[in-house]
C-alpha positions as CSV (number, residue, x, y, z in Angstrom):
1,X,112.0,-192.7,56.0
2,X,110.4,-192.1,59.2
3,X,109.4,-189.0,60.6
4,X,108.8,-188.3,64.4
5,X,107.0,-185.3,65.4
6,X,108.5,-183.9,68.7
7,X,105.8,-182.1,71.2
8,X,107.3,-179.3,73.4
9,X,104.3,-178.5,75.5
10,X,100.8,-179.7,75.7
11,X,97.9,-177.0,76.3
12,X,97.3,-178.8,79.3
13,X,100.7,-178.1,81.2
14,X,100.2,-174.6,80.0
15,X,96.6,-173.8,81.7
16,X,97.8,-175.3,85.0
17,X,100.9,-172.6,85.2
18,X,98.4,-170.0,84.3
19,X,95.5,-171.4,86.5
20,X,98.4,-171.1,89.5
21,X,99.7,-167.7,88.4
22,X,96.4,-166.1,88.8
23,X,95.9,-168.3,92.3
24,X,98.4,-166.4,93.5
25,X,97.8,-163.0,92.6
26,X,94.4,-163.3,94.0
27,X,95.2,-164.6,97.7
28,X,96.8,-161.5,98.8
29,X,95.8,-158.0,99.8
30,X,95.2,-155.4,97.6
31,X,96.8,-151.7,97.7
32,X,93.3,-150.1,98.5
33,X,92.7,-152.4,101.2
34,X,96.1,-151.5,103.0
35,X,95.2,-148.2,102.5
36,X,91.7,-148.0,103.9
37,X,92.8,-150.1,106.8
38,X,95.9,-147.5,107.9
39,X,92.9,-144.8,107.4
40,X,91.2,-146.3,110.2
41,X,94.2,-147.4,112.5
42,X,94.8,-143.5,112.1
43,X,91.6,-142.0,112.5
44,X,91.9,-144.0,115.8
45,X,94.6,-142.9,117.0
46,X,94.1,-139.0,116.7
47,X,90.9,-139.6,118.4
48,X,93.1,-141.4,121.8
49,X,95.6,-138.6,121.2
50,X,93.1,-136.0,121.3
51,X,91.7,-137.6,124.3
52,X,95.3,-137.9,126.0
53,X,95.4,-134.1,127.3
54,X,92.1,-134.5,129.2
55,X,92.9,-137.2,130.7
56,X,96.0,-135.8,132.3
57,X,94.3,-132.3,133.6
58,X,91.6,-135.0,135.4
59,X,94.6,-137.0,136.5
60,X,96.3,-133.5,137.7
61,X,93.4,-132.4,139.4
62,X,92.8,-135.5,141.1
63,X,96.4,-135.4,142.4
64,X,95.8,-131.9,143.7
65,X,92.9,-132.7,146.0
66,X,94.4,-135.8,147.4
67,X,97.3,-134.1,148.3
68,X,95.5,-131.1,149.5
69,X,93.3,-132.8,151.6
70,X,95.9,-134.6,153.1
71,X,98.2,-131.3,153.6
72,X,95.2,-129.8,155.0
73,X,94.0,-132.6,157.5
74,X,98.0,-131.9,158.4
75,X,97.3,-128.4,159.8
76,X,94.1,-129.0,161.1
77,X,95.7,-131.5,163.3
78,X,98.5,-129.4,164.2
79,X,96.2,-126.4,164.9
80,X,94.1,-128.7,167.0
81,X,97.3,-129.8,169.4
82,X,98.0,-126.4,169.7
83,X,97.7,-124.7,173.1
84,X,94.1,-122.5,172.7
85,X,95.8,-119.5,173.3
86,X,98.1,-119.3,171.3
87,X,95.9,-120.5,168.8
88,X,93.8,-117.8,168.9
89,X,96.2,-115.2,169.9
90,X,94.7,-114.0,173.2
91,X,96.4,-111.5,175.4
92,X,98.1,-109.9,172.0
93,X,97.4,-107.1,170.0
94,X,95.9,-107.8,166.5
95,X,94.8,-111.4,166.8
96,X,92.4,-110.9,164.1
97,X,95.1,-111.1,161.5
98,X,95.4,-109.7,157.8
99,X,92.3,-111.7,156.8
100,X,89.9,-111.7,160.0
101,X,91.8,-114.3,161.7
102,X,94.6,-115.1,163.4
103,X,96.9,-117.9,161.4
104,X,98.0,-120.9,163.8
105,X,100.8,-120.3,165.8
106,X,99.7,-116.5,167.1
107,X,98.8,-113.3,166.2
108,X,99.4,-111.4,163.3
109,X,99.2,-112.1,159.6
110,X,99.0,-115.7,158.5
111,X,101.8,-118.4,158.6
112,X,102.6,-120.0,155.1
113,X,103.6,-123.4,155.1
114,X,105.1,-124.6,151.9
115,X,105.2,-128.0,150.4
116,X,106.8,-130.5,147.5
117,X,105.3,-132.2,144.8
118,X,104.5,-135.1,146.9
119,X,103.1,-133.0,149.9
120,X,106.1,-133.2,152.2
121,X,106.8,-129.5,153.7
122,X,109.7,-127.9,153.1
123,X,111.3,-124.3,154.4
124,X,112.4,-123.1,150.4
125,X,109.5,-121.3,149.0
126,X,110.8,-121.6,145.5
127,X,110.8,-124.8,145.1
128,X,107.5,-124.8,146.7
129,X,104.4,-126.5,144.7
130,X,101.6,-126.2,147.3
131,X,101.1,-123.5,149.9
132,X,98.9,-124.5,152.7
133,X,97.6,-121.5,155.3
134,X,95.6,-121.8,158.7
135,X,92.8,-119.1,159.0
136,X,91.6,-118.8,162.5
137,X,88.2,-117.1,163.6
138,X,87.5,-116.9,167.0
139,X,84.2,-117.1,169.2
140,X,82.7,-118.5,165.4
141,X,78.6,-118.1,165.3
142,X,77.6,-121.4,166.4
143,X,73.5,-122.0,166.1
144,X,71.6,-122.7,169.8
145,X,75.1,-121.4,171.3
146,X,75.3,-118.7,173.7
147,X,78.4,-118.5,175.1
148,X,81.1,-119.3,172.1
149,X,84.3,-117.3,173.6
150,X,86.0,-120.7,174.5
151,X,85.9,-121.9,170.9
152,X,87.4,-121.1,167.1
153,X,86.9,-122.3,164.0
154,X,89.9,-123.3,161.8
155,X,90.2,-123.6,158.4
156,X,92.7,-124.6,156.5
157,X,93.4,-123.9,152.6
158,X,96.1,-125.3,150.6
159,X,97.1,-123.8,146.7
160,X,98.5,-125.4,144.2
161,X,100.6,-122.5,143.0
162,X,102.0,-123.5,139.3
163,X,104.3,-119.8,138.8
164,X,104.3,-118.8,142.0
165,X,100.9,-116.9,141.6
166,X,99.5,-114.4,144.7
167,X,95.9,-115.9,146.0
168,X,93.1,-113.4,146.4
169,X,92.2,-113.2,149.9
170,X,88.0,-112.5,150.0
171,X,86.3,-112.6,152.9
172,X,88.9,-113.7,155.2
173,X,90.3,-116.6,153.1
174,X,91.7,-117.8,149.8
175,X,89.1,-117.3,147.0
176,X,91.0,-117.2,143.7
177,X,89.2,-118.9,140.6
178,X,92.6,-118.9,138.8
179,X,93.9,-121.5,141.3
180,X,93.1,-125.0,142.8
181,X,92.7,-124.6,146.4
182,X,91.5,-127.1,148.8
183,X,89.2,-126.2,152.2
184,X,89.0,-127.9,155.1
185,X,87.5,-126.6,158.7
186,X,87.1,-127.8,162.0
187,X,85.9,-126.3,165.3
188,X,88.3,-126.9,168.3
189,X,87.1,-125.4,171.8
190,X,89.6,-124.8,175.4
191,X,90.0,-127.4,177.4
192,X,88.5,-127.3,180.9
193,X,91.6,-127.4,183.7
């Protein structure tokens, strides 16, 4: 009688399946890893989103004097092609104005010019998001001058108004620390005929 001894496995066959078991538990990441890495992707990104709302008043702000500026080089150029006289107001009564100056166009209190978003003047003060005015001071204290009746100096102020809020007129212009105005002047004299 013979007797034959069957072998299911061999040791060796076993250590290679558990050899390739642990391989593969040890390639990947592990759970506190992940978690320490989403820490920092989200400390990150409070500190940009923290930074977000300063960037946009700068960007705001920036907007505001460019389109001031350009609004007020607007009036200033239209003040300047403006007939002297009427400029100034002369031969009216009260050509000083509300503000110790005559506004452009005349006598009287100032003319209001009101403007879009993008700086384009419209007629419908509600939808209005600047406000640009056009102070004018006649015979203005020029040094080494002594005879400045044929001049004025002009300045022109534009608001951005966000509400629709009233400026504070101090000494003879716009002075309001509440709103973002922009000042430009100029000096324009008559014209000999």
């Amino acid at each position: 009688m013979e007797t034959f001894i069957l072998i299911v496995g061999s040791k060796r066959g076993r250590s290679r399946r558990s050899h390739r078991s642990r391989r593969a538990c040890v390639s990947g990441f592990s759970l506190i890893e992940i978690t320490l890495a989403l820490g920092i992707i989200a400390f990150g990104f409070v500190t940009v989103f923290g930074l977000l709302p300063t960037g946009l008043n700068t960007f705001r702000r920036a907007m505001d004097i460019s389109i001031g500026g350009q609004i007020a080089q607007e009036l200033l150029n239209d003040a300047q092609q403006t007939d002297f006289d009427k400029l100034v107001g002369s031969g009216t009564s009260g050509s000083t104005g509300s503000a110790g100056g005559s506004a452009a166009g005349g006598a009287g209190s100032p003319v209001y010019h009101y403007y879009d978003e993008q700086g384009n003047e419209i007629t419908d003060k509600t939808k209005s998001v600047y406000q640009g005015v056009l102070w004018v001071r006649s015979s203005p204290a020029i040094p080494g001058a002594t005879d400045t009746s044929q001049s004025a100096a002009i300045i022109a102020q534009v608001a951005h108004l966000p509400g629709f809020l009233t400026v504070a007129v101090k000494g003879g212009v716009w002075d309001d620390p509440r709103v973002s105005i922009t000042t430009c002047t100029a000096m324009v004299a008559r014209q000999a005929q």
